[in-house]
C-alpha positions in Angstrom: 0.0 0.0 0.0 2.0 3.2 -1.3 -0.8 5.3 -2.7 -1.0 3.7 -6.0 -4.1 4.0 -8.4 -5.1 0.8 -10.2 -6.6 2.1 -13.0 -7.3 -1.7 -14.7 -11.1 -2.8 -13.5 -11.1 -5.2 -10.7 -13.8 -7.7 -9.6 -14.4 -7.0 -5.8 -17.9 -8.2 -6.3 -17.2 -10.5 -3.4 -17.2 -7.7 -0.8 -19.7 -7.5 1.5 -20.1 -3.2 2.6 -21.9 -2.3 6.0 -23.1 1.7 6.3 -21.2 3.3 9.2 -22.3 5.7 11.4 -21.9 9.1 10.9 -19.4 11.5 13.7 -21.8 14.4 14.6 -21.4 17.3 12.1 -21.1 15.3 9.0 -23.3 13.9 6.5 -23.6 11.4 3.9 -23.7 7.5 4.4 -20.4 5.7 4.0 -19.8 2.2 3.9 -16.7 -0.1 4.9 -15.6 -3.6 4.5 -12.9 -5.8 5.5 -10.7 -9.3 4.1 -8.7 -11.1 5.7 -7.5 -13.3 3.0 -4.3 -12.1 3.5 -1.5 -12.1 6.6 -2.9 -8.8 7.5 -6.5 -7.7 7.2 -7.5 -5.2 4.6 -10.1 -2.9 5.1 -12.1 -1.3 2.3 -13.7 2.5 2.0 -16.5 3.8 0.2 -17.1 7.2 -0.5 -20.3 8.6 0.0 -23.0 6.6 -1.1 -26.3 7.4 -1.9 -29.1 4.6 -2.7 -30.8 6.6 -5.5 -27.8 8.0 -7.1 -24.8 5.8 -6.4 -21.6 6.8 -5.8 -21.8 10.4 -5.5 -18.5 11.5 -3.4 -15.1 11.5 -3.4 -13.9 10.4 -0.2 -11.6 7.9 -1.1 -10.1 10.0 -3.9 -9.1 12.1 -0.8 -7.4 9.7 0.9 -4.7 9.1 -1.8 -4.1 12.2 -2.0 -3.6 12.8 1.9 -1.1 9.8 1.8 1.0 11.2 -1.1 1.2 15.0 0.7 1.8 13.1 3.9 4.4 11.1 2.3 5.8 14.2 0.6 6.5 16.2 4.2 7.5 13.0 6.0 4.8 12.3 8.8 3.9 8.4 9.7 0.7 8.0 8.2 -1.8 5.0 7.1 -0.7 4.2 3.4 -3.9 3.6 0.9 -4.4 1.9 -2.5 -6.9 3.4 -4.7 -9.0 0.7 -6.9 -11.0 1.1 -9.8 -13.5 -2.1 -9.3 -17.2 -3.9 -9.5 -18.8 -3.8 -6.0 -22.3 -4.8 -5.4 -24.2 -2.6 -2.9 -27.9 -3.3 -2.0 -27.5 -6.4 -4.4 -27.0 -4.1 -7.3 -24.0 -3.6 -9.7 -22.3 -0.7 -9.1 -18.7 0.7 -10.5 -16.7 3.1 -8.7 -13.2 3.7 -6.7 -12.5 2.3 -3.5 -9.3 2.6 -1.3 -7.5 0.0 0.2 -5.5 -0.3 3.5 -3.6 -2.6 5.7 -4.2 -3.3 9.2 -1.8 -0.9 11.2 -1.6 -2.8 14.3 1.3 -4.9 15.4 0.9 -8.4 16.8 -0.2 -8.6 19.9 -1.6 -4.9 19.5 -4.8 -3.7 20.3 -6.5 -0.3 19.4 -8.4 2.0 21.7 -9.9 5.2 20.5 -8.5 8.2 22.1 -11.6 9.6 23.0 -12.4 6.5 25.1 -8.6 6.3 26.5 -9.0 9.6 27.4 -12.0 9.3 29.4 -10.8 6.3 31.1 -7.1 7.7 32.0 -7.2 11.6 32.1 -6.6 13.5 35.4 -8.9 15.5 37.1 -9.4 19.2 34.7 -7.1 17.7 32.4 -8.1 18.6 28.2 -7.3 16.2 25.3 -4.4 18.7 24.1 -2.8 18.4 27.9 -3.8 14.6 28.1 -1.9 13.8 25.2 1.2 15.9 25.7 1.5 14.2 29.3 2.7 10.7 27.3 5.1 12.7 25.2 2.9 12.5 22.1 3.1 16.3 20.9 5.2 16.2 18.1 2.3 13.5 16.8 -0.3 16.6 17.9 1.7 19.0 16.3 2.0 16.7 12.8 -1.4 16.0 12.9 -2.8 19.6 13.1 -0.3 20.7 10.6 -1.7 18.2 7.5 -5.2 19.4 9.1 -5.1 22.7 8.2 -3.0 21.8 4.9 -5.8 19.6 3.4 -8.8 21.3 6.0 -9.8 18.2 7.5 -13.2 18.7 9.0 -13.3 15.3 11.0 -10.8 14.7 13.6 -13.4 13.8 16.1 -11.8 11.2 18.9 -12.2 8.1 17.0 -10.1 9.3 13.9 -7.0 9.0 16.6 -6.4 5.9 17.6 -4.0 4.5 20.5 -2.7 1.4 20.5 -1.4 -1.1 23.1 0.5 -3.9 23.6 0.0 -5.2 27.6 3.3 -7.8 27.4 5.6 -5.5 25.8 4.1 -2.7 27.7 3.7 -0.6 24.9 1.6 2.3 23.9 1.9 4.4 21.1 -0.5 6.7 18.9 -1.3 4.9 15.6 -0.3 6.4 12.5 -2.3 9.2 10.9 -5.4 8.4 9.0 -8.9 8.7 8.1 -8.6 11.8 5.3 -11.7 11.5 3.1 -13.7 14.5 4.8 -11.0 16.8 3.3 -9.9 19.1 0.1 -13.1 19.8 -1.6 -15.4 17.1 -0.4 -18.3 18.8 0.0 -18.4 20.4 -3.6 -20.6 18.1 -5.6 -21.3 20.7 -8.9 -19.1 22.9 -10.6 -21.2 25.9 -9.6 -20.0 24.6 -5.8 -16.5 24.2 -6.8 -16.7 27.4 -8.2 -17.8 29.4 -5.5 -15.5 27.2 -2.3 -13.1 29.2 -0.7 -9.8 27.3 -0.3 -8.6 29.6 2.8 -12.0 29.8 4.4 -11.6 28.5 7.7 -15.0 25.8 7.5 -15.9 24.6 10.9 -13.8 21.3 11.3 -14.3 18.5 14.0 -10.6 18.1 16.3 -10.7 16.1 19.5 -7.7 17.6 20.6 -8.4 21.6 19.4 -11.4 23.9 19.1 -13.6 23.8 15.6 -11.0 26.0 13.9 -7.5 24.9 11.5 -6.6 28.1 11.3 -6.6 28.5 15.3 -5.8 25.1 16.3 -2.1 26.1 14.0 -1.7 28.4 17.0 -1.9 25.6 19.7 1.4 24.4 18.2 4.2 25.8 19.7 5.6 28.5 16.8 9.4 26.7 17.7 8.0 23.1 17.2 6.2 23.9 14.3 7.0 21.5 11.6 8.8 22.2 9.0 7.8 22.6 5.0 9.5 24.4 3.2 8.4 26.1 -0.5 5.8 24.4 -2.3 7.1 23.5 -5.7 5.1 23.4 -9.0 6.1 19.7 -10.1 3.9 18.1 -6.5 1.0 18.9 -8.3 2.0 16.0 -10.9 2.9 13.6 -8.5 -0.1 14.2 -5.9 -2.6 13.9 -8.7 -0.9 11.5 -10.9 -3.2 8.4 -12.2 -6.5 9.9 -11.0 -7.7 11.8 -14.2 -10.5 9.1 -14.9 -11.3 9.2 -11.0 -12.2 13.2 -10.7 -12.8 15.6 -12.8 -10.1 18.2 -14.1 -11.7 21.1 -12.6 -11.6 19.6 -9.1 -8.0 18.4 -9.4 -7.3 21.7 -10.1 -9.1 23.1 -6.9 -7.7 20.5 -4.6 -3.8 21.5 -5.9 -4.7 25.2 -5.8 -6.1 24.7 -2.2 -2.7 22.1 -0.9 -0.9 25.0 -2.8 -2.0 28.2 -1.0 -2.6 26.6 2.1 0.6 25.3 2.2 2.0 28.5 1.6 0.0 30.4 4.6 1.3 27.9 6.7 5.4 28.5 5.9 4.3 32.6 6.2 3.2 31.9 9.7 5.6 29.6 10.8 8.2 31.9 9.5 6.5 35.5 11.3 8.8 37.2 13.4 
């Protein structure tokens, strides 16, 4: 999994999809599956669906582009596979992307979401930002807010963090970021919509860990620790976009680099203010 497209048609067919519930503050219905044909389990995304219509998101375009940007500024993340395949959803044909990833857990892991590990182990007054700085997991904080406000994540409620444990090696460690899809231009569904979204407007986002701004959760991070970017250059466009002109339409590609491209951008001017 290294944020390839497969472009060829596959015949996943044999999937069986189950509708998730929504976090609070988002919409749509989205459905996941899972295999474990394989050493490690794969799990299986859907954008969102709707049982008129089809296939009427992009979710899971989103996520291959989060991996490649993640991938590009160097932050531990979930690696996805984008697939071009037959599915069958409410025992009807349907053709459409899906991504693909690999179980992230070591053996003898398990996961806990942090909301939930919060609420079980947090001190008396303590918040999610102090709770998780307490077992030395800022810098993962710090990364995590940084790609939120790069692609404006609106859905980094407590589950999309996940912690995992291992009780005989007596480990516990954040997982590796993941969970993009609510990103980049989601929510634009017409070119009228495309048209008319603001890449820098600051759209009310879910963050366990912050308040229900990017813009201001940037200024939890201290300006010293803030990670570093550097310039933007022209030639990411090709490789964050490459293979997915029969996935999304030109006019969205374009959006999605022009909104990486100035967000990026703001970022490196306030990281660099005096």
């Amino acid at each position: 999994m290294d944020g390839k497209v497969i472009q060829e048609k596959q015949d996943f067919r044999w999937l069986s999809w189950s509708r998730i519930h929504n976090s609070p503050g988002t919409q749509g219905t989205f459905m996941k599956s899972v295999s474990d044909l394989d050493i490690k389990k794969i799990y299986y995304k859907l954008s969102d669906y709707d049982s008129v219509k089809g296939v009427v998101g992009h979710e899971s375009i989103n996520e291959i582009i989060a991996d490649r940007l993640l991938t590009l500024i160097g932050f531990e993340h979930l690696n996805y596979q984008l697939i071009h395949a037959d599915i069958i959803i409410d025992d009807a044909p349907v053709t459409t992307w899906i991504c693909a990833s690999e179980d992230f857990k070591e053996p003898g892991e398990s996961k806990i979401a942090l909301d939930d590990f919060y609420q079980a182990e947090r001190l008396t007054g303590e918040s999610p930002l102090e709770f998780c700085i307490r077992h030395g997991w800022e810098q993962y904080i710090w990364q995590m807010l940084t790609i939120d406000y790069l692609i404006l994540n609106r859905d980094r409620h407590g589950a999309n963090i996940e912690i995992l444990q291992n009780p005989k090696k007596h480990t516990i460690r954040p997982a590796p970021l993941f969970d993009h899809g609510l990103s980049l231009v989601f929510s634009c569904r017409t070119e009228s919509e495309l048209k008319k979204f603001d890449v820098m407007g600051d759209k009310k986002v879910q963050c366990f860990v912050g308040s229900h701004s990017a813009a201001e959760n940037l200024r939890l991070i201290p300006r010293e620790r803030m990670p570093v970017l550097g310039p933007i250059r022209k030639e990411y466009k090709t490789y964050l976009l490459e293979g997915l002109d029969y996935a999304i339409g030109a006019p969205w590609r374009d959006k999605i680099w022009e909104l990486i491209r100035m967000r990026w951008k703001a970022y490196e001017d306030l990281r660099n203010q005096k």
